[in-house]
C-alpha positions in Angstrom: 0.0 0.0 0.0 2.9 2.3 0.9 5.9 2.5 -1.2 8.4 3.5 1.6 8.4 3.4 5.2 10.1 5.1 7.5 10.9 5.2 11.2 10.6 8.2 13.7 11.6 8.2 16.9 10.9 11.5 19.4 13.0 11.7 22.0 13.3 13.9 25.2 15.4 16.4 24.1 14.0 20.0 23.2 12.6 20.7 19.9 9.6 18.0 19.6 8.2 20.3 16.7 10.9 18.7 14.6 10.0 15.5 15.6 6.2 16.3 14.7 6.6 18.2 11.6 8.4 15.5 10.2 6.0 12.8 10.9 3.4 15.1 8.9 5.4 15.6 5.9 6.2 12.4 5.8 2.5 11.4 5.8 2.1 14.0 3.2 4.3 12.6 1.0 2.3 8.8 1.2 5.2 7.7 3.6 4.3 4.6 6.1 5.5 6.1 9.6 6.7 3.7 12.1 6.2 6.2 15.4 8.3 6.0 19.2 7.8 8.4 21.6 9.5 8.5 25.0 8.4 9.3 27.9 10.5 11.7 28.5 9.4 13.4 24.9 5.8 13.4 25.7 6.7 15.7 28.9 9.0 18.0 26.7 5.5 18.0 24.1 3.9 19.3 26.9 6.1 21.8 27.9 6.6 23.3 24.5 4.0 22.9 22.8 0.0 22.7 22.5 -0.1 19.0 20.9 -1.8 17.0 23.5 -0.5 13.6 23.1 -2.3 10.6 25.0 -0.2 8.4 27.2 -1.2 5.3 25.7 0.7 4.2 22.3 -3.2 2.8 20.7 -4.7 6.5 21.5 -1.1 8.2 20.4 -1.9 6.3 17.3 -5.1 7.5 16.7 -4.3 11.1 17.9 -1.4 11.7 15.1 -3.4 9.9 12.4 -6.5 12.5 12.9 -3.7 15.0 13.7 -2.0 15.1 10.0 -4.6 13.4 8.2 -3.2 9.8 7.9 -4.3 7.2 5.5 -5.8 4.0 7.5 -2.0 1.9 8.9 -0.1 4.8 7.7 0.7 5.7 11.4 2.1 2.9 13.6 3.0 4.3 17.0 4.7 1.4 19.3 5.8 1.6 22.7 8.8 1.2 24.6 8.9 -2.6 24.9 6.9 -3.7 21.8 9.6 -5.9 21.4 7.9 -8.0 18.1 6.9 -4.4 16.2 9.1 -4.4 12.8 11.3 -1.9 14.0 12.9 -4.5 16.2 14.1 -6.8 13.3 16.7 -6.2 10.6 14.0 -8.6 8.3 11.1 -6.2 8.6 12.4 -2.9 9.5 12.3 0.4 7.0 15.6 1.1 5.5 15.6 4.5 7.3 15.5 5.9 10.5 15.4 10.1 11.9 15.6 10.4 16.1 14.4 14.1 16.0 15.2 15.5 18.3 17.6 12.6 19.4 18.5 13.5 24.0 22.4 12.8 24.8 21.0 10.2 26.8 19.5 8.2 23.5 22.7 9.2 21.5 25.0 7.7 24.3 22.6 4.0 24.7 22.7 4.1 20.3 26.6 4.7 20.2 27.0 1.6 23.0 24.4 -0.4 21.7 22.6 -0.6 25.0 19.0 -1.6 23.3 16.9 -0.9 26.7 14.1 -0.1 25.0 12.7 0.1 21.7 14.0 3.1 19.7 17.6 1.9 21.0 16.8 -1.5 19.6 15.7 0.0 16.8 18.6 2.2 16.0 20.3 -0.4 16.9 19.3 -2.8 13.6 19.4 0.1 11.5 23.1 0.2 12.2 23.8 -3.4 11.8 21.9 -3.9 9.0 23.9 -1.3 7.2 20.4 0.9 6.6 20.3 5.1 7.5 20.4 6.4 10.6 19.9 10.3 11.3 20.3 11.7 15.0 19.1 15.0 15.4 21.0 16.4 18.8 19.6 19.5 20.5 21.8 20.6 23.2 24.3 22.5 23.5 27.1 23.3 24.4 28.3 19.5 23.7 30.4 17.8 26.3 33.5 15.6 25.2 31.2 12.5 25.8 28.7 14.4 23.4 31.7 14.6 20.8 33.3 11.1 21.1 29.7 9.2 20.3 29.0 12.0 17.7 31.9 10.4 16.2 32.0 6.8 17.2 28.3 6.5 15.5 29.6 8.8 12.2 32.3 5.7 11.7 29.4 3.8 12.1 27.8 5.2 9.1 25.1 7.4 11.1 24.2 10.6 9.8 25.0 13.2 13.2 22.3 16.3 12.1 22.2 18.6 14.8 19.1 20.8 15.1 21.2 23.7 14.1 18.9 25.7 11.4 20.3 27.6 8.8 19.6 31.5 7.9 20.3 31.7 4.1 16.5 31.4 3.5 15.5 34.4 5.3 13.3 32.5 8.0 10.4 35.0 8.8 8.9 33.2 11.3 9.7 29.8 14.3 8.1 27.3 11.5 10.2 28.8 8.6 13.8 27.5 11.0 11.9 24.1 11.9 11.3 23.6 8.4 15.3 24.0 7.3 16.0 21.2 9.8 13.1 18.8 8.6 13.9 20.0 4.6 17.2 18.2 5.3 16.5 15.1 6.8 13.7 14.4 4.2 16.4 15.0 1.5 18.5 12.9 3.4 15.8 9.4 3.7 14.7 10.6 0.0 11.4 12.1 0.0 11.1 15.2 -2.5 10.8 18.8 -0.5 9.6 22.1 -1.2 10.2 23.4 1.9 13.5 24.8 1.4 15.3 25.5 -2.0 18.4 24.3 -2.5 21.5 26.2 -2.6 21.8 28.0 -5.9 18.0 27.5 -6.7 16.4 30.6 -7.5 12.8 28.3 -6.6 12.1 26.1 -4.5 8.3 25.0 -6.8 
C-alpha cells in the first residue's frame, strides 16, 4: 500500500516540533510512519507545545493519524517494549530511520548499543543492517562524551544532524527554521521537498 516506510523516533530532548513536523510531511508525501515516543518526549511536548498527546501508544496512534490526516495503517505508534513491532528486526524494518530531536542520553545507549528499550533497539538494527540512521542532537554546548559518540556512530555510518537551522532562506517566522532542519532530513531518507530551496535555486516549486 505504501511505497516506503520510514521510522521516527521522538526523543526527550528540546525541539519535539521537529520531531512532529516531520511525521506530517512524511504522511504527506504517502510515507508509512513507524512512530516511538518517549516518555520523556511526551513531557517536553507538553512543555513546548499545545499538541496533547495521549499516554497510551493505541490513542497516540489514533491522535497523530487525525492529527496530519493519515491514510488507514499509515501511522504505527509502538511503545517502549513492543519488542515483536518491525522496527525491532533487521527482516522487517524500513531502511531508514530520523531520532528528532535525538536526547544525549538516547545518542550515548545508540553509540553503545545498550537496546533498553525500543528506539535503541531500533537504531540499533538500523546500524547493523547497514540501513540510514539520522540523529538530530539539540543541546548545546556539547560535552567531550557528546563529541566522542557523535563520532563513534559517524564511523558507524550514522548521519550526526544537529538541530542547528540555517539563515540563508531568510526565515520570517519559528516554522520557517523548523522547516530548514526537517527539509534536510527528508532530503536525506529521499522524500522530495519544497520546503527549502536548495542552494543555488532561485525556486524552490
Amino acid at each position: 500500500m505504501f511505497d516506503k516506510r520510514v521510522s521516527v523516533a521522538i526523543t526527550g530532548a528540546s525541539g519535539v516540533q521537529y520531531g512532529l513536523r516531520l511525521i506530517e510531511l512524511l504522511v504527506k508525501a504517502d510515507v508509512q510512519v513507524f512512530v516511538m515516543i518517549s516518555k520523556a518526549a511526551q513531557i517536553v511536548m507538553a512543555t513546548e507545545t499545545n499538541f496533547k498527546l495521549p499516554g497510551q501508544a493505541a490513542a497516540q496512534e489514533a491522535h497523530l493519524s487525525q492529527a496530519f490526516e493519515a491514510k488507514e495503517n499509515q501511522i504505527k505508534v509502538f511503545n517502549k517494549e513492543q519488542w515483536f513491532s518491525p522496527v525491532a528486526s533487521g527482516s522487517s524494518a524500513p531502511s531508514s530511520m530520523v531520532v528528532v530531536p535525538c536526547s544525549t542520553g538516547c545518542l550515548s545507549a545508540i553509540a553503545t548499543g545498550a537496546s533498553n528499550n525500543l528506539i535503541e533497539r531500533a537504531a540499533d538494527v538500523v546500524l547493523k543492517e547497514r540501513r540510514k540512521l539520522i540523529l538530530v542532537p539539540r543541546e548545546t554546548p556539547y560535552s567531550e562524551i557528546h563529541l566522542e559518540h557523535m563520532l563513534k556512530l559517524t564511523r558507524m555510518g550514522a548521519v550526526i544532524m544537529p538541530a542547528s537551522p540555517g539563515f540563508y532562506h531568510n526565515p520570517e517566522t519559528i516554522g520557517d527554521m523548523i522547516d530548514f532542519i526537517v527539509a534536510r532530513l527528508l532530503d536525506h531518507v529521499g522524500i522530495d521537498q519544497f520546503l527549502i530551496k536548495k542552494w543555488g535555486e532561485s525556486s524552490i516549486g
